[in-house]
C-alpha positions in Angstrom: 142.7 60.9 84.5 141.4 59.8 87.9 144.7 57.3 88.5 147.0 59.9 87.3 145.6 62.4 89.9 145.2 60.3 92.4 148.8 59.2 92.0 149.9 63.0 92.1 148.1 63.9 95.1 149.6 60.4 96.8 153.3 61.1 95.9 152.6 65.0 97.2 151.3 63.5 100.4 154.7 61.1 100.7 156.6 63.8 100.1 154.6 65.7 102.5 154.6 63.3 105.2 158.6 62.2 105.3 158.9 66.4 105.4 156.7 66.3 108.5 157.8 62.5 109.9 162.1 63.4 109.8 161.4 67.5 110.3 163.8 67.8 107.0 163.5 71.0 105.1 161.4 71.4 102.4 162.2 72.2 98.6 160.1 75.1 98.0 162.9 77.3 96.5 161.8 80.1 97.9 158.1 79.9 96.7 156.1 80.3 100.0 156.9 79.2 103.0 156.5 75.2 103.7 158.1 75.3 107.0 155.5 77.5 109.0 152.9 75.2 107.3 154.3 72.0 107.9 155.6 73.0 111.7 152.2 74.9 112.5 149.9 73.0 114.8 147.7 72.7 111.9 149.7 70.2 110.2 148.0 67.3 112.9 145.0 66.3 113.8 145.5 64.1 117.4 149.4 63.8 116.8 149.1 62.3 113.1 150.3 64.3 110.7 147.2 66.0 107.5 149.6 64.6 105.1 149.3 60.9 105.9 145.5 61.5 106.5 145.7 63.0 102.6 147.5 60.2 101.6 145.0 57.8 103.1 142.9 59.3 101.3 144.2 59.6 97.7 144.9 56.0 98.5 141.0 55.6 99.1 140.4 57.3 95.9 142.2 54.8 93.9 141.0 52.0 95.6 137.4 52.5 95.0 138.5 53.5 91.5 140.8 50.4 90.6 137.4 48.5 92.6 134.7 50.0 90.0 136.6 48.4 87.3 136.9 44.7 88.8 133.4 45.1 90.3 130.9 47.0 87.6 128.0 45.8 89.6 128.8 48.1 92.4 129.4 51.3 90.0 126.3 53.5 91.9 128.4 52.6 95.1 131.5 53.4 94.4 131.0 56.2 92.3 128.9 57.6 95.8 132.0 56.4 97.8 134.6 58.2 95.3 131.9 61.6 95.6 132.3 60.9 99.5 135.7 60.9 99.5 136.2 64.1 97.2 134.1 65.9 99.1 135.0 65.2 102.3 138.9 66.1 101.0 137.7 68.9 99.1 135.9 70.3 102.2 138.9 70.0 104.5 141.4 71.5 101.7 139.4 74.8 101.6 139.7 74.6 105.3 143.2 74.2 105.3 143.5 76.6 102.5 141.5 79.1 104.9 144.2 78.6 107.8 147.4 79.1 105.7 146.5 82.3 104.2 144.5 83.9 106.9 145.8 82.7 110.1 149.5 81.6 109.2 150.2 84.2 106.8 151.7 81.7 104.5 151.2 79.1 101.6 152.7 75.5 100.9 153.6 75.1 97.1 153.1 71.4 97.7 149.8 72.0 99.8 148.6 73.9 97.0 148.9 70.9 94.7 147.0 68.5 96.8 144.2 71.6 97.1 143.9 71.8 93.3 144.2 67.6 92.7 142.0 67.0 95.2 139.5 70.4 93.6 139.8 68.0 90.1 138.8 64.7 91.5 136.0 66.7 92.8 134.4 67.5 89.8 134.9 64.7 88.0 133.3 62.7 91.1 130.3 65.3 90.5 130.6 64.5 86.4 130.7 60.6 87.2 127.7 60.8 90.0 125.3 62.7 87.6 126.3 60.2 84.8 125.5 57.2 87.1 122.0 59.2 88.4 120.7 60.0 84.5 121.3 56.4 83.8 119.1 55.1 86.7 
């Protein structure tokens, strides 16, 4: 479940980033407004565009991931690494969340979907942590 997330919230963030990266218009078929999201000076943090930092870190997510599985004697770490990441993605997608309804005025279909996949990986970090914590 974690791969196929983390793969969804990755293509979203491609997608999101080649919008931002060629200023092409996005296919939102009239379902919110991408454009004032994506345009808004929101959409960077020092000139590099959310998406790619989302997609650097969905990319994290998988990496420690596909790492617990090669390296089972580093499962407390990585599990507190995957939390860390979650939470720190989680954190910054209510945040973002927070500035496209009540300072823009307007919602991203596709930022919705990295919200909600990166809301999932969340809880199963917290499901996955409290698993590795009852064993110890």
């Amino acid at each position: 479940m974690i791969v196929v997330l983390g793969i969804v919230g990755a293509l979203d963030s491609v997608y999101l980033s080649w919008l931002k990266i060629t200023g092409a218009v996005a296919a939102c078929s009239n379902v919110g407004d991408c454009e004032a999201v994506n345009s808004s000076r929101y959409a960077e943090v020092a000139g590099v565009p959310i998406a790619i930092l989302g997609l650097l870190g969905y990319l994290a997510i998988l990496g420690v991931t596909l790492l617990e599985n090669r390296e089972p004697s580093w499962k407390s770490g990585l599990r507190l690494a995957f939390f860390g990441f979650t939470l720190t993605g989680t954190l910054y997608s209510v945040y973002l969340t927070y500035v496209e309804v009540a300072i823009l005025r307007a919602i991203c279909p596709f930022c919705v979907v990295s919200a909600v996949v990166m809301l999932a990986l969340f809880i199963i970090a917290i499901y996955r942590l409290r698993a590795v914590m009852a064993s110890d």
